[in-house]
C-alpha positions as CSV (number, residue, x, y, z in Angstrom):
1,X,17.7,193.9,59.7
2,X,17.1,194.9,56.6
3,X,16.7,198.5,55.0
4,X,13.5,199.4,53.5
5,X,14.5,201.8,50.4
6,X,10.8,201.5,49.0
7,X,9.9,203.6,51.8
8,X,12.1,206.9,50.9
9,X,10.1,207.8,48.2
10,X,6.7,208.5,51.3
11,X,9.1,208.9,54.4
12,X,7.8,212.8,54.2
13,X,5.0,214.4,52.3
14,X,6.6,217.2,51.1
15,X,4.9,220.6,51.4
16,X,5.9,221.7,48.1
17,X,3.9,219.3,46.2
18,X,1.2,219.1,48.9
19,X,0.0,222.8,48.6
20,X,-3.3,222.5,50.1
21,X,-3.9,223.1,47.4
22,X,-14.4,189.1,46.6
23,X,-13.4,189.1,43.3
24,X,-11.2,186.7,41.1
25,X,-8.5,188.5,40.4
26,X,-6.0,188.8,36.7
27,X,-2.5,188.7,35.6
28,X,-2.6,192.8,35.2
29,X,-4.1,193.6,39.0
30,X,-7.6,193.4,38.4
31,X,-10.5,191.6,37.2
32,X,-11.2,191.5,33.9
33,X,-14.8,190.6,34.2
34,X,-17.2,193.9,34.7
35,X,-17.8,194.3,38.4
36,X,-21.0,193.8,39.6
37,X,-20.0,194.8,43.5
38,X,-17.6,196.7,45.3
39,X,-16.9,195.3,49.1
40,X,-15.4,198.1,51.3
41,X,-14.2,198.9,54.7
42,X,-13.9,202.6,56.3
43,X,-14.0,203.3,59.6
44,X,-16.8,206.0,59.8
45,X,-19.0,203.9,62.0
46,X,-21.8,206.5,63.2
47,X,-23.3,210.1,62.5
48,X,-22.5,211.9,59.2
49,X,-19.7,210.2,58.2
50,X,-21.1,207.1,57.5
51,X,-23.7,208.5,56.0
52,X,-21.6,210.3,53.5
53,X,-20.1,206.7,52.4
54,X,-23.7,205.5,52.4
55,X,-24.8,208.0,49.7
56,X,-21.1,207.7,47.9
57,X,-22.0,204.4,47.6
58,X,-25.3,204.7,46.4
59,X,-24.3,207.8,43.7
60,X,-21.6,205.3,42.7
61,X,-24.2,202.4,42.0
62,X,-26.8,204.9,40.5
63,X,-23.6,205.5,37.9
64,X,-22.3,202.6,37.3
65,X,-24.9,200.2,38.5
66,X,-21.9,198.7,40.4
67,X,-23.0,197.9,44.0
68,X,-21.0,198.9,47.1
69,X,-21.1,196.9,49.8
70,X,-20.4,198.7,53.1
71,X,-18.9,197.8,56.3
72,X,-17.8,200.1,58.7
73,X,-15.4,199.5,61.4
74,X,-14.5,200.9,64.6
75,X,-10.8,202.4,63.6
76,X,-9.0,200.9,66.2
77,X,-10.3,197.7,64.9
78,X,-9.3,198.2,61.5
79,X,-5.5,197.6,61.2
80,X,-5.9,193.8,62.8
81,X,-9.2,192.7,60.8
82,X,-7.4,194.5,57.7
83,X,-4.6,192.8,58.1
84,X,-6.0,189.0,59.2
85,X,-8.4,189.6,55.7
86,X,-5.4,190.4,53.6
87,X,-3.0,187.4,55.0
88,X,-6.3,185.1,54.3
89,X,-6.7,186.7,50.9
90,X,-9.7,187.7,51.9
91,X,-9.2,191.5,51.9
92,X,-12.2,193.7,50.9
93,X,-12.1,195.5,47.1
94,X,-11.4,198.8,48.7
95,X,-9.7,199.4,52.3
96,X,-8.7,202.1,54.1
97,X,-4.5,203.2,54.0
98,X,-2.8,205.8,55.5
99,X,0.4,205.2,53.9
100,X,3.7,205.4,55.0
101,X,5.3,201.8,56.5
102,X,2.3,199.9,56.5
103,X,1.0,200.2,53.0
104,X,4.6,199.7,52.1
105,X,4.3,196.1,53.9
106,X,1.1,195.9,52.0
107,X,2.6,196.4,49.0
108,X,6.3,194.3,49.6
109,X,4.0,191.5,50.1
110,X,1.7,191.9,46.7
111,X,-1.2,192.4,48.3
112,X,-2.3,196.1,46.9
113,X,-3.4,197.1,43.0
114,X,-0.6,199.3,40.8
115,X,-3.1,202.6,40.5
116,X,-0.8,204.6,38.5
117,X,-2.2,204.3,35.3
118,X,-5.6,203.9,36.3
119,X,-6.0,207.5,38.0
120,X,-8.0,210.3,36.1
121,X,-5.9,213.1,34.9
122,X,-8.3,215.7,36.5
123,X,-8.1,213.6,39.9
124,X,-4.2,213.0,40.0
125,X,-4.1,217.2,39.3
126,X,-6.6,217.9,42.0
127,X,-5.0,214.9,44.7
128,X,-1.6,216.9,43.8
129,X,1.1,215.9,45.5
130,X,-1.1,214.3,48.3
131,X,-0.7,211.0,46.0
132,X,3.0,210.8,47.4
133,X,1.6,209.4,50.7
134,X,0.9,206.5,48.6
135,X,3.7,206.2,46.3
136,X,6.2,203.3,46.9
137,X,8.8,203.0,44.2
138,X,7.5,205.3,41.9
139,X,3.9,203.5,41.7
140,X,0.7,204.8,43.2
141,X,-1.2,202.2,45.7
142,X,-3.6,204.8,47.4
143,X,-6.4,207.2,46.8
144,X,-6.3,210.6,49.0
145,X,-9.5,211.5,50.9
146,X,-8.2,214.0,53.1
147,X,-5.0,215.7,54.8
148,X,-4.8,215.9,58.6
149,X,-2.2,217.9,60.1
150,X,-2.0,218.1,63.9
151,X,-1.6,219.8,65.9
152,X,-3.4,221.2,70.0
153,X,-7.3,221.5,69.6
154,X,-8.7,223.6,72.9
155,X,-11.6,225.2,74.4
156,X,-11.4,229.0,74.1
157,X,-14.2,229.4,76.5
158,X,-11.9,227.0,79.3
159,X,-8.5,229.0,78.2
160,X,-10.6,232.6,79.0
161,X,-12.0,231.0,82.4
162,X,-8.4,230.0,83.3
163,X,-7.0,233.5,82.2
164,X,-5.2,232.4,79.8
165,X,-5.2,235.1,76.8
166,X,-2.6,233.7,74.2
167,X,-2.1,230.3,72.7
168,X,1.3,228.8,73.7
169,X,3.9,228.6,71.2
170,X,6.7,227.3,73.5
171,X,7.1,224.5,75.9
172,X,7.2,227.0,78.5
173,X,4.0,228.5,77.5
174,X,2.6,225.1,77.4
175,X,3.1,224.5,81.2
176,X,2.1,227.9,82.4
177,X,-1.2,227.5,80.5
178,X,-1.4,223.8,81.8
179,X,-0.9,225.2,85.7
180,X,-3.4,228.1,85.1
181,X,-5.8,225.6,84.1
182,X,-5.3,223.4,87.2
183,X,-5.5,226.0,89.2
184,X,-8.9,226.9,87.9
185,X,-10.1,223.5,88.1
186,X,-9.9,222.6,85.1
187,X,-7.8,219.3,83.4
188,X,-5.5,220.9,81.5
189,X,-5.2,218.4,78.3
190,X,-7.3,215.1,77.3
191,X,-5.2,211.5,76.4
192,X,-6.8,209.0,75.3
193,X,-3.7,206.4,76.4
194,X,-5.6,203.2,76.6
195,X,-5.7,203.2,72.7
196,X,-1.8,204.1,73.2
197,X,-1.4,206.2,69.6
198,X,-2.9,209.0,70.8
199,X,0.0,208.9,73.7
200,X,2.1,208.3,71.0
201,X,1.9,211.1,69.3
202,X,2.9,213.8,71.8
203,X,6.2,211.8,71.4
204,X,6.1,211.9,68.0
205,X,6.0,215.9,68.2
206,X,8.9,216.0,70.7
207,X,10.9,213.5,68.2
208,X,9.8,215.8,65.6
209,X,11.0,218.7,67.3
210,X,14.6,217.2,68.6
211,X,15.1,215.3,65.0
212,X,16.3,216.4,61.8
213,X,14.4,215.8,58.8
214,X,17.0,213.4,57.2
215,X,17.3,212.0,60.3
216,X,13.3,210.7,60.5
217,X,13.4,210.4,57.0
218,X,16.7,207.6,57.2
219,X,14.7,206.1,60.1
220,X,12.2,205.1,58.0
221,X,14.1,203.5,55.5
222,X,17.0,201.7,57.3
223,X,15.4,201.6,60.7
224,X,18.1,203.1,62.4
225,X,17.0,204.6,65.6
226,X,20.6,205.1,66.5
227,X,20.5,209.1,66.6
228,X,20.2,210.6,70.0
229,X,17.3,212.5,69.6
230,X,15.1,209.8,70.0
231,X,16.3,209.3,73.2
232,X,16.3,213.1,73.9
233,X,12.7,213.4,72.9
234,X,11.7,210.7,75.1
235,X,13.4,212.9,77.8
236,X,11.5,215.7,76.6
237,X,8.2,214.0,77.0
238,X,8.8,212.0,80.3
239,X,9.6,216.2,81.9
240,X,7.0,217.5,80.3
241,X,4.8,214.1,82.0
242,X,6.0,214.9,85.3
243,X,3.6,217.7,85.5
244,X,1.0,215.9,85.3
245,X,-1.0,217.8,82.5
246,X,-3.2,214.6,81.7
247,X,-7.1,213.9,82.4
248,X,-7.9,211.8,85.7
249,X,-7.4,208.0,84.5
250,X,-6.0,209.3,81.2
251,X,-4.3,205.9,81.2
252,X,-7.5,204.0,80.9
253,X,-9.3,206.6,78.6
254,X,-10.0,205.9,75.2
255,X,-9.6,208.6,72.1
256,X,-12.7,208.8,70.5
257,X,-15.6,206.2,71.8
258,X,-18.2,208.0,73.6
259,X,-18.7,211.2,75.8
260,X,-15.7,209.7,78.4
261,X,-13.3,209.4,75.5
262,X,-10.5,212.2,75.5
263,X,-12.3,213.9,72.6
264,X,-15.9,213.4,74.8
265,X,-13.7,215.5,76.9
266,X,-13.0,218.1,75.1
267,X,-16.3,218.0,73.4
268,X,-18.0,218.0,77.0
269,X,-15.7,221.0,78.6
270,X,-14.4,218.5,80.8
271,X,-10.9,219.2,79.7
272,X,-9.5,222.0,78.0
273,X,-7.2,220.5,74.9
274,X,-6.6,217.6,73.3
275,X,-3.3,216.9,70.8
276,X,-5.1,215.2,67.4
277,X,-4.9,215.3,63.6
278,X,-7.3,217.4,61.8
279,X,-10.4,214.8,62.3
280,X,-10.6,216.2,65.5
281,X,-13.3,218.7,65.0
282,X,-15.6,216.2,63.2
283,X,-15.3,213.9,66.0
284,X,-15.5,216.3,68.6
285,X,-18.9,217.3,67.3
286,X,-20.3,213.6,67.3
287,X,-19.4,213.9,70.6
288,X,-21.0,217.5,72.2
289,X,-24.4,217.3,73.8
290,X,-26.5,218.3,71.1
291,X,-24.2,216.7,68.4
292,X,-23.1,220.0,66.4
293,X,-19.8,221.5,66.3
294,X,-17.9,222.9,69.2
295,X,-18.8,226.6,68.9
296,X,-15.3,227.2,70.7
297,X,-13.3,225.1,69.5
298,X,-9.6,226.9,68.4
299,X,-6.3,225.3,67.3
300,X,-2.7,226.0,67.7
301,X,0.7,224.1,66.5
302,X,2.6,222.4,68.8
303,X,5.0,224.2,70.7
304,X,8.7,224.8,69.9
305,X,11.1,222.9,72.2
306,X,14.3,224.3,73.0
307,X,17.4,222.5,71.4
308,X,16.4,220.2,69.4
309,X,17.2,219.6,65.7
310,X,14.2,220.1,63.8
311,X,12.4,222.7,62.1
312,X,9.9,224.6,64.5
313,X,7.2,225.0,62.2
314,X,7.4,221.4,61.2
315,X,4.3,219.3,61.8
316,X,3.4,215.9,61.7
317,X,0.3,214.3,60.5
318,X,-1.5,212.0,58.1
319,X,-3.0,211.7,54.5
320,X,-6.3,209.6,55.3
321,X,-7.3,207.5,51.6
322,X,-7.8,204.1,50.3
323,X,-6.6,201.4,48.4
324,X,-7.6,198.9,46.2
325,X,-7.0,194.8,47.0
326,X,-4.5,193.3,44.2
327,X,-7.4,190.9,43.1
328,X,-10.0,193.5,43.3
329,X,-11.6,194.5,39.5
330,X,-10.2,197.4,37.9
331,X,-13.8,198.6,38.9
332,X,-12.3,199.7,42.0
333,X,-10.3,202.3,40.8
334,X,-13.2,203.8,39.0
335,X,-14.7,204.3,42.6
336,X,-11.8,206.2,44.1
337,X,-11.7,208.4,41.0
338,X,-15.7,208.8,42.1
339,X,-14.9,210.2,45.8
340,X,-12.3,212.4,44.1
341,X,-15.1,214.3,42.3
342,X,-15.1,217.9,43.6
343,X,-18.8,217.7,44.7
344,X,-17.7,214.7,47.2
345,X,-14.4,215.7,48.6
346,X,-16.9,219.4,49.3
347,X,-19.4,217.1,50.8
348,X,-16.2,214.9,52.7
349,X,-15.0,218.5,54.2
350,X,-18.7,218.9,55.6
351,X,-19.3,215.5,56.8
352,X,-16.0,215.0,58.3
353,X,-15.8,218.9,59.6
354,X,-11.8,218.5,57.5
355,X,-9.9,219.3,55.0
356,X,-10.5,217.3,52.0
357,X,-7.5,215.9,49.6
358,X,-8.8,217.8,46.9
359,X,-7.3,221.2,46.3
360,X,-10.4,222.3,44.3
361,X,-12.8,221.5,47.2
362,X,-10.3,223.0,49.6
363,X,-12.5,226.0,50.0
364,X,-15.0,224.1,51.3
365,X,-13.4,224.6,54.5
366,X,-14.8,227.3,56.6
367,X,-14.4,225.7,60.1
368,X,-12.1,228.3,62.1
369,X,-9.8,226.2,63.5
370,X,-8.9,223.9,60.2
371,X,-8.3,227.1,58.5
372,X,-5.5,228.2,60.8
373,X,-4.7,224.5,60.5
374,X,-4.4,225.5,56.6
375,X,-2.6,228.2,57.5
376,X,-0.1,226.6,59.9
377,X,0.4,223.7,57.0
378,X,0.9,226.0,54.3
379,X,3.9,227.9,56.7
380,X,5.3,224.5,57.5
381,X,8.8,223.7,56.2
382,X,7.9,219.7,55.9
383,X,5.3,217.6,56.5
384,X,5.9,214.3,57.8
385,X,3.6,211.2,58.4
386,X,2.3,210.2,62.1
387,X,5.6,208.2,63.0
388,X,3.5,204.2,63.5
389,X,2.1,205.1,60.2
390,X,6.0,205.7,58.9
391,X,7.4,202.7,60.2
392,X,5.1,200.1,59.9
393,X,2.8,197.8,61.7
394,X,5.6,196.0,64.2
395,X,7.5,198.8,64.8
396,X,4.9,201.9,64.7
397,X,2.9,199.1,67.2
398,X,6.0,198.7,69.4
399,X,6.9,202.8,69.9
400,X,2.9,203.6,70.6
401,X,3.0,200.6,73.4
402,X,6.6,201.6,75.1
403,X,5.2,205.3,75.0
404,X,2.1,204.4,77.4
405,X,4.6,202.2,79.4
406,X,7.0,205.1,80.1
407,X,3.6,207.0,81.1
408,X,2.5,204.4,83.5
409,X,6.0,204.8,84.7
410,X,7.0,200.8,83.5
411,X,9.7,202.9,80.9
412,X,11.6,205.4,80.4
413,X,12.9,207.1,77.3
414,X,15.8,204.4,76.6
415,X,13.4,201.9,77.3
416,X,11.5,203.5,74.2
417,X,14.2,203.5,71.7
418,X,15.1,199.9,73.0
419,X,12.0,198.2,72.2
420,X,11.6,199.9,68.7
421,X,15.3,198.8,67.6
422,X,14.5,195.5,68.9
423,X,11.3,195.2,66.7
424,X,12.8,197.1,63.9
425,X,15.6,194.4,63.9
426,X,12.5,191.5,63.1
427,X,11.8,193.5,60.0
């Protein structure tokens, strides 16, 4: 095993600093040569979000008469064809990262272009401190394009039905609301298991909950998962599971593909909440029957657990952005300072129904539920990354799978610490 220092420097995204506010490459990271086209992967593959890349793309051309060349990709194709293209050397110019672990990997193995000096001063004031999500060693590898909290997205309309007249703000809250919804009729919460992060991340929160900061934060960068609140939020999870608070077939339903996905659910009243970054609304309304926002659609953090070691009002979440490929031309930079423009992170926070990286397009955000989102990540004492995002590839891979195998009732919460210290000893 060995410990991965680079890492301390993104382990959290601190709140402080956050304030919501195929191309030959040269020695220094980038084509000389003036680019002629940009190849990039996102993974906005329908409705307005690809269409806002498609007219990024075009403005950028217009500009610079640089072409982009778009592919989208389903995201839960992207991490595997991303990571096939970069072992070939092969990668696209511009790709989607998330930070954390994995772009650190990227990184370690000299795959991703030093951005540091190649941000505009405007853009690195407006990005803030959301740059730190992509900050390994001290160097920037990542463009921002949005923040995403999470946190429990519901159905107001569903909670009133079910009598329920106050968000839950405990665990205890959480399963009286859950049995006043079954007893109305009415599946309490959507998870889409088969795609195993979104089971994931309701551990995350309970690791969140029972760990300290320092201790997630060490985690990270010596892969230690000795601390016995891993095991302890496990615990917390599997009682919480025992309710059974999940969607019929929740183990074979997928997050976000189609009107029987968990956010189909949600988006279709079929179930009453759904635990999800701040995409969520976006999604949700790609998903509704006539395709525009969920008119009740609210928001709450999740719940405190009793007992545990961290902060209550800490959240986890991610910092959505891109990078650029090591042998990409330096014309790729020029792109992401593009997207940073105001007038495209306001049109990002339309098309995506979130909350854009950009603290000067910030008030573009008039959804109701993302600004109690703001609100709730403004109040939060830390911030810190979606936990498979944190760790990396192998070992984010390996807690997501031995999650979905304590839920299909193959595991249990040792079981779950087991198989991430036996991957995070490969690393």
């Amino acid at each position: 095993m060995k410990a991965r220092k680079a890492l301390a420097a993104c382990a959290t995204v601190l709140m402080s600093a956050l304030a919501l506010t195929a191309c030959a490459g040269s020695d220094d990271g980038g084509s000389s040569e003036g680019a002629s086209e940009l190849v990039f992967w996102h993974n906005s593959t329908t409705g307005d979000g690809k269409a806002y890349w498609e007219e990024v793309g075009a403005a950028f051309e217009e500009e610079t008469g640089i072409k982009v060349a778009i592919q989208s990709i389903q995201n839960e194709d992207m991490d595997g064809k991303l990571q096939t293209a970069l072992n070939g050397g092969d990668a696209p110019d511009v790709f989607m990262s998330r930070g954390g672990g994995k772009l650190a990997a990227v990184v370690e193995a000299g795959q991703a272009m030093d951005l540091t000096d190649l941000i505009d001063d405007d853009v690195r004031a407006a990005a803030g401190g959301s740059l730190d999500a992509f900050s390994v060693d001290g160097k920037v590898y990542g463009m921002p394009t949005a923040v995403l909290p999470g946190g429990i997205w519901y159905s107001k309309d569903l909670f009133e039905q079910a009598g329920i007249t106050e968000t839950p703000t405990t665990m205890g809250d959480l399963e009286d609301a859950v049995g006043k919804l079954k007893d109305a009729g009415i599946q309490p919460i959507a998870l889409g298991a088969k795609d195993a992060w979104p089971a994931a991340h309701w551990y995350y929160f309970f690791a969140l909950r029972a760990c300290a900061q320092d201790t997630i934060t060490d985690a990270a960068a010596e892969m230690n998962f000795d601390d016995p609140c891993w095991v302890k939020a496990g615990e917390a999870f599997e009682e919480f599971a025992s309710i059974e608070p999940f969607n019929n077939g929740f183990l074979t339903t997928t997050a976000q593909q189609g009107a029987g996905s968990s956010a189909g659910l949600l988006a279709n009243k079929q179930a009453a909440m759904e635990l999800m970054g701040a995409w969520n609304p976006g999604v949700i309304a790609g998903l509704t029957p006539d395709g525009e926002p969920l008119a009740d659609l609210g928001w709450f953090p999740f719940p405190a657990v009793d007992g545990g070691d961290g902060d209550p009002t800490a959240m986890m979440g991610g910092v959505d952005g891109y990078s650029c490929f090591v042998d990409a031309p330096k014309e790729c930079a020029d792109f992401l300072n593009f997207y940073m423009k105001k007038e495209w992170q306001e049109g990002y926070a339309e098309a995506f129904v979130t909350i854009p990286a950009s603290k000067d397009a910030q008030a573009a955000v008039t959804d109701p539920a993302l600004t109690q989102v703001l609100e709730a990540y403004n109040g939060a004492a830390y911030v810190s990354v979606w936990l498979d995002t944190l760790f990396g590839n192998n070992v984010g891979n390996a807690l997501n799978t031995s999650v979905v195998e304590m839920l299909a009732g193959s595991g249990d919460a040792e079981s779950i610490v087991a198989t991430v210290k036996s991957a995070a000893a490969k690393e």
